[in-house]
C-alpha positions in Angstrom: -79.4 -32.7 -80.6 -78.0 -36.2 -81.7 -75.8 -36.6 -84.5 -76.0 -40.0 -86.4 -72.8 -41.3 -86.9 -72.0 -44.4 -89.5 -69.2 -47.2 -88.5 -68.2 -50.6 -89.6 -70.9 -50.0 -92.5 -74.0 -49.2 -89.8 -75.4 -45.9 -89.2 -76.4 -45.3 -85.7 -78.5 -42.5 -84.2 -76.1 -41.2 -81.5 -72.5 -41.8 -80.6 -73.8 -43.0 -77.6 -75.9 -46.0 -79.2 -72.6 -46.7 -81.2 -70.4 -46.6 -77.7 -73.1 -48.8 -76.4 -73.0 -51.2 -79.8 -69.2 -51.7 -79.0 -69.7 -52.6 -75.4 -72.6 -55.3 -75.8 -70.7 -56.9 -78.6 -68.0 -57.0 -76.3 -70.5 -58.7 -73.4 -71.7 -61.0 -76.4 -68.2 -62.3 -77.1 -67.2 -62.9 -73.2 -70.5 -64.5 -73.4 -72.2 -62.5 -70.4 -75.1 -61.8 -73.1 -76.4 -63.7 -76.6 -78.7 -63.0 -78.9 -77.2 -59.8 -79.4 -79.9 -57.4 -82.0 -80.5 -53.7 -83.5 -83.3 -51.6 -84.4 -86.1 -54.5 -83.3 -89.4 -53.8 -84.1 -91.9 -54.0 -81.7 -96.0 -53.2 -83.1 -97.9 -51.1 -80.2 -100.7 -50.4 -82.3 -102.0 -52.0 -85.7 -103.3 -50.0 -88.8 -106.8 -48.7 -88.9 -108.9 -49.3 -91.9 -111.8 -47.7 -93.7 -114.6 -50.4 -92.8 -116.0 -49.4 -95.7 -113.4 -49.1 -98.5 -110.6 -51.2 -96.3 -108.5 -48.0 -97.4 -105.4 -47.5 -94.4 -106.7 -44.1 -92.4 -103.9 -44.3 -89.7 -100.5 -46.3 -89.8 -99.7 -48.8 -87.4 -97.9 -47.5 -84.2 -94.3 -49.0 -83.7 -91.4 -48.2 -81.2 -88.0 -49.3 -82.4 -86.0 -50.9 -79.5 -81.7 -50.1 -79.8 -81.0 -53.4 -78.8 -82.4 -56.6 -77.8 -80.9 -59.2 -76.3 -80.9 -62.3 -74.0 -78.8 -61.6 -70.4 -79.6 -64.1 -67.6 -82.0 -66.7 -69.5 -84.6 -62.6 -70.0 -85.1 -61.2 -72.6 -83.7 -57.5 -72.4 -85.4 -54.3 -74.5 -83.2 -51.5 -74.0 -83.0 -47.9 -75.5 -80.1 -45.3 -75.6 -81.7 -42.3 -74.2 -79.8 -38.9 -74.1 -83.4 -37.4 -74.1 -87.2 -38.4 -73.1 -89.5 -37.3 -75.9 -93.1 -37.2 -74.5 -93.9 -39.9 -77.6 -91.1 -42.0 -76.5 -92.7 -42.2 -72.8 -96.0 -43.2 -74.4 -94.2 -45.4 -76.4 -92.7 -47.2 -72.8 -96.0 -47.4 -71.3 -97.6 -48.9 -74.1 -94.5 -51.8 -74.9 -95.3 -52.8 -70.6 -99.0 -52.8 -71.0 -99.2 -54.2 -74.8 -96.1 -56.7 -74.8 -95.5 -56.8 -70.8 -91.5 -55.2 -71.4 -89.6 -53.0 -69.5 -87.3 -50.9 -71.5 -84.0 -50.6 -69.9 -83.2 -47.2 -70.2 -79.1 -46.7 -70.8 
């Protein structure tokens, strides 16, 4: 039941991602945080191929983290959630078992 909503040129999915945008580039600037980035791509799965004819059958599996950034000297993945699809919670597991992160949940 999100609504995207598009400020300062960037189109967000929620206004609770944008809310949250505001208040880590307000941590970033009183330097609690660094590193501040969107929409990072993270690869769960690679492409399958046709042995055969090398022809893509099934397209690589990716979750798109909200934000990424460094708080502490780690490396923080987190997601504004309003809702928990059942592909998002497959999506978790898989970035802790595939890439060893933690999504923090906001």
């Amino acid at each position: 039941g999100s609504k995207k909503i598009t400020a300062d040129g960037i189109t967000y999915d929620s206004k609770k991602e944008y809310a949250r945008h505001c208040e880590l580039k307000l941590l970033e600037r009183a330097g609690v945080i660094s590193g501040l980035k969107r929409q990072v791509k993270y690869q769960l799965l690679p492409s399958q191929k046709d042995p055969e004819t090398g022809k893509v059958i099934e397209r690589p599996v990716v979750y798109i983290a909200d934000f990424e950034y460094i708080e502490n000297g780690k490396k923080v993945v987190e997601d504004t959630k309003g809702f928990r699809t059942d592909t998002y919670i497959l999506k978790r597991k898989l970035m802790l078992y595939m890439h060893g992160v933690r999504i923090r949940e906001v």
